[in-house]
Phi, psi and omega in degrees: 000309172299352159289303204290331184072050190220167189246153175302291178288174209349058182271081182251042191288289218206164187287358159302321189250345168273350149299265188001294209283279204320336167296319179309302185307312193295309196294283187327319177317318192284313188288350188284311193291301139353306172294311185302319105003282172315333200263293214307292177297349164294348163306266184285349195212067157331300199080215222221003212276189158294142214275305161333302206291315173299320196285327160280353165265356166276315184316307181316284137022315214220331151314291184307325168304304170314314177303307193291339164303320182280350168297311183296335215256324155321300190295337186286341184271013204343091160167153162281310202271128180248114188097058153170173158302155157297151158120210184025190211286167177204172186296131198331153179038319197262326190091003169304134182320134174243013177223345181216168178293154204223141195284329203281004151296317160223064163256358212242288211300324180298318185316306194286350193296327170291336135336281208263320176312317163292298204322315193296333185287307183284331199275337165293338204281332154314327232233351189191161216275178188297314169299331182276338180295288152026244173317326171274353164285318191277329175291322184294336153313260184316329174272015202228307180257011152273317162319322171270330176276324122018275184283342176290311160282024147285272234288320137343329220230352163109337193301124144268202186243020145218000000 
């Protein structure tokens, strides 16, 4: 769609972007139903890896699930932005609302959480023991989800975030 010069989410200008965006949907349901499967088998069959590492890739995990929830909860309200229309101004490179709370900030943050929690997970398991590794996962885990919730309830409440 951005090739097309057109925008992608809640697009139904014509029956091409409204195929266009429900593929777009089908393909996340699946990799979301997938992500959920990958936290299950990391669950139940861990395998052999480090423990610091397993607990930031279930975290990771269990997190992104989350983001994708705040995603289904965009597509149920179609739109992102809470108190104004989408659209209008926004912040540089990303486009977050600068005038009303905006979803997609930690809907991004829930996303990314799969990223830097396992990395943070693998990058402790060298460096200090499994409990102090741990131990250091759950906390960067938690200061990483009091950050999206956070920011989810400003973007709830209409704020944006600056």
């Amino acid at each position: 769609q951005a090739a097309r010069g057109t925008t992608s989410h809640y697009n139904f200008s014509t029956p091409l972007d409204a195929v266009v965006f429900g593929l777009m949907g089908l393909g996340i349901s699946a990799n979301t139903a997938f992500l959920a499967l990958l936290f299950c088998l990391f669950v139940v069959r861990p395998g052999t890896i480090a423990r610091p590492y397993l607990w930031g890739i279930r975290l990771g995990l269990y997190m992104i699930l989350l983001g994708s929830a705040e995603g289904a909860l965009m597509i149920a309200r179609g739109a992102h932005t809470v108190g104004a229309a989408d659209g209008g101004p926004g912040l540089p490179l990303v486009d977050w609302s600068t005038r009303a709370g905006d979803l997609r900030i930690a809907h991004a943050l829930g996303l990314h959480a799969f990223q830097a929690i396992p990395f943070f997970g693998w990058s402790v398991s060298s460096r200090v023991g499994p409990w102090a590794g741990t131990t250091l996962v759950f906390l960067f885990a938690i200061v990483w989800l009091s950050a999206a919730a956070w920011l989810f309830a400003q973007a709830m409440a209409g704020r944006p975030l600056l």
